[in-house]
C-alpha positions, 0 to 999 in steps of 0.5 A: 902690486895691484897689477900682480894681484890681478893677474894672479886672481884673473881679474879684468885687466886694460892697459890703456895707451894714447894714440901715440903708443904704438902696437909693439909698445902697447903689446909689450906692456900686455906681455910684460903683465903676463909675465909677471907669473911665472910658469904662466897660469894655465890658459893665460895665452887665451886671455892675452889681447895685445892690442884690441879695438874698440869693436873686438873689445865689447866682445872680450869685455865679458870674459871671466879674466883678460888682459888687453891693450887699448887706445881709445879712450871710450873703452875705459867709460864703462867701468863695468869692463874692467877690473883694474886700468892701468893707464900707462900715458900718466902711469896711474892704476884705476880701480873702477868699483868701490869692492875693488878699492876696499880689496886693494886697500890691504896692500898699502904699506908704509915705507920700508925705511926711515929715509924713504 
C-alpha cells in the first residue's frame, strides 16, 4: 500500500537491489510499480529510471517524483533523495523523514479475519 500510495501521489520512490540483481530484474520490479496505475498518470514514462547509476542518480535525485532502480548502496545514505526505499534483497520498505511515517501510519489496519 505504501508503494501504491507513492505512485499515486508521485512521491520519490528507489528501488534498491544487491550487486547480484541484475538490470532486467532490477528493471522489472521499477516497471512492476508503474503499473500498478492504471492508465498510467500522464508523464509517468518520464519518471521511469530502470537502472541508474550512482552519477545519473544525483541528478534525478531532485526531480519532483521518480521511480528508480539502484544497487549502490550509497544512494540510500542521503534520505533527502527519497521518499520511499523499497529494499527489494530484505524486502523491507523504508520511510526515511518522520512526516513520512506519520503519513503512512493511516494505512495500518488490523487483520481482516480472526484467523489471520
Amino acid at each position: 500500500m505504501f508503494i501504491y500510495d507513492a505512485v499515486l501521489t508521485e512521491r520519490r520512490i528507489l528501488i534498491m537491489g544487491s550487486k547480484e540483481f541484475t538490470t532486467d530484474k532490477l528493471g522489472e520490479f521499477v516497471s512492476a510499480c508503474a503499473q500498478m496505475v492504471s492508465p498510467p498518470l500522464i508523464g509517468m514514462q518520464r519518471k521511469i529510471w530502470p537502472y541508474a547509476s550512482l552519477l545519473f542518480y544525483d541528478t534525478i535525485s531532485k526531480e519532483q517524483g521518480y521511480i528508480a532502480g539502484v544497487t549502490n548502496p550509497m544512494c540510500i545514505q542521503n534520505a533527502n533523495n527519497y521518499d520511499v526505499c523499497c529494499q527489494v534483497d530484505s524486502g523491507k520498505i523504508k520511510l526515511p523523514t518522520k512526516a513520512m511515517c506519520e503519513e503512512m501510519k493511516a494505512y495500518e489496519q488490523s487483520s481482516y479475519f480472526k484467523l489471520d
